[in-house]
C-alpha positions in Angstrom: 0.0 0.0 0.0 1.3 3.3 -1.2 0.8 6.8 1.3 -1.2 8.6 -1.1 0.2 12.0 -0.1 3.9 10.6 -1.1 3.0 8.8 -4.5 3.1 10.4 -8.0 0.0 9.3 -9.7 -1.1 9.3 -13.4 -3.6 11.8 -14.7 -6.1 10.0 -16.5 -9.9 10.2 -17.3 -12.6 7.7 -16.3 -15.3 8.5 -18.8 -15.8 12.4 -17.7 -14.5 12.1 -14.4 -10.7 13.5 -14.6 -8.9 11.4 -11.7 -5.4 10.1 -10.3 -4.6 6.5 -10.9 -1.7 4.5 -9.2 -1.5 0.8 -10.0 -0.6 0.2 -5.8 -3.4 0.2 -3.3 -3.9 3.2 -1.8 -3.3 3.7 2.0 -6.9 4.9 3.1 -5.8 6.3 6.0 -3.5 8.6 4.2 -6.3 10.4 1.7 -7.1 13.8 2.3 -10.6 14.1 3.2 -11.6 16.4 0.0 -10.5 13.3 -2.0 -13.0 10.4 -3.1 -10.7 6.7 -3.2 -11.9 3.9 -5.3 -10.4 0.5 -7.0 -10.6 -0.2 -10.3 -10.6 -4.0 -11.2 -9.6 -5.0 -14.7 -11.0 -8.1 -16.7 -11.2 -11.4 -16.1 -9.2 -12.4 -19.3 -6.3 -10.2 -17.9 -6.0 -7.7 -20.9 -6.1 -4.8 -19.2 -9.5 -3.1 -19.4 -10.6 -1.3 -16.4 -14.3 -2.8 -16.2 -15.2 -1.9 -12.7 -14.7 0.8 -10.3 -15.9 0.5 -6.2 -14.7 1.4 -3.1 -12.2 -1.6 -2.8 -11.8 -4.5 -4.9 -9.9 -7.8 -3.9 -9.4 -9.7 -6.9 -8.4 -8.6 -10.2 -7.1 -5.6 -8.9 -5.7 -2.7 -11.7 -5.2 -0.2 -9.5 -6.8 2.9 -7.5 -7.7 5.9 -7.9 -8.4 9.4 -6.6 -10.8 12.0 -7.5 -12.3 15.5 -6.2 -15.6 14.3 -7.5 -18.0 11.1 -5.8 -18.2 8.6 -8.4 -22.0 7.5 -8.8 -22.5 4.1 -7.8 -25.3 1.4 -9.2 -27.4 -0.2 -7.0 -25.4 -3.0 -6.7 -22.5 -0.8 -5.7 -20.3 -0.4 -8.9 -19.2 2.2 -11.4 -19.2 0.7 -15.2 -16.9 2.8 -16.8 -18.3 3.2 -21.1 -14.8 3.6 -21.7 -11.2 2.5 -20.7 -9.3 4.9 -19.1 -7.7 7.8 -21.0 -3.9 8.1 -19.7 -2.9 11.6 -20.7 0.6 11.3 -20.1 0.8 13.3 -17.5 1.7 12.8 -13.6 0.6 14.9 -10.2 1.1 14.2 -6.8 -2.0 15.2 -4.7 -1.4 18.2 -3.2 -0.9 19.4 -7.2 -4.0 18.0 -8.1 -6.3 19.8 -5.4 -4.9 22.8 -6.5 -5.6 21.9 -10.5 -8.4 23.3 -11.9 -10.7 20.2 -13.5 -13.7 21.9 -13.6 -14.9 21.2 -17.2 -12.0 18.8 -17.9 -13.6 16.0 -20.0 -17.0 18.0 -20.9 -15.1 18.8 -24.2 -13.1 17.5 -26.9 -9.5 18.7 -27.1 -8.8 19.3 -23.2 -5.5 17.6 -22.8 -3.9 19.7 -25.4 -4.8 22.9 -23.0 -1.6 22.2 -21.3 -3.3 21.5 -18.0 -1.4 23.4 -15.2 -2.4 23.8 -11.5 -2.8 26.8 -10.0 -0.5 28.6 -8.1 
């Protein structure tokens, strides 16, 4: 389990969520409370393809991740993502992400050429 105020994490969107993946477990404890913390469970072929996201998944395990927004849950307790997630090549620790401005990140086409900065 990683300290999630110590790990660099990858910025990536889940559908039209933008969030912080890590492929570790994330240390619960260490969150900061404006953060949401979820696992994302891959396949059961092992190919990769992030299929389900709750608040902690034991088997099949892809990785967790973090996001300013609550993720809406099904009945039974799941997020289905439509899509797999969209790595945009770039990395933030936590601390940079709270202070990055996402608001409206994913609600267009084009968004991860705008050079995504936080702000200072």
């Amino acid at each position: 389990m990683v300290d999630a105020k110590k790990e660099t994490f990858e910025f990536v969107m889940l559908d039209a969520y933008p969030v912080l993946f890590t492929s570790a477990r994330i240390d619960r404890k260490t969150v900061p409370k404006d953060l949401f913390c979820y696992d994302v469970r891959h396949d059961d072929d092992g190919q990769g393809i992030a299929c389900e996201v709750k608040p902690h998944v034991l088997v099949n395990h892809w990785g967790s991740i973090l996001s300013k927004e609550e993720i809406p849950m099904e009945e039974d307790g799941s997020y289905y993502p439509r899509e797999d997630l969209d790595y945009s090549g770039e990395s933030f620790m936590v601390e940079e992400y709270l202070r990055l401005d996402t608001q409206g990140i994913g609600m267009e086409e084009g968004n991860k050429e705008n050079g995504m900065q936080p702000e200072l």
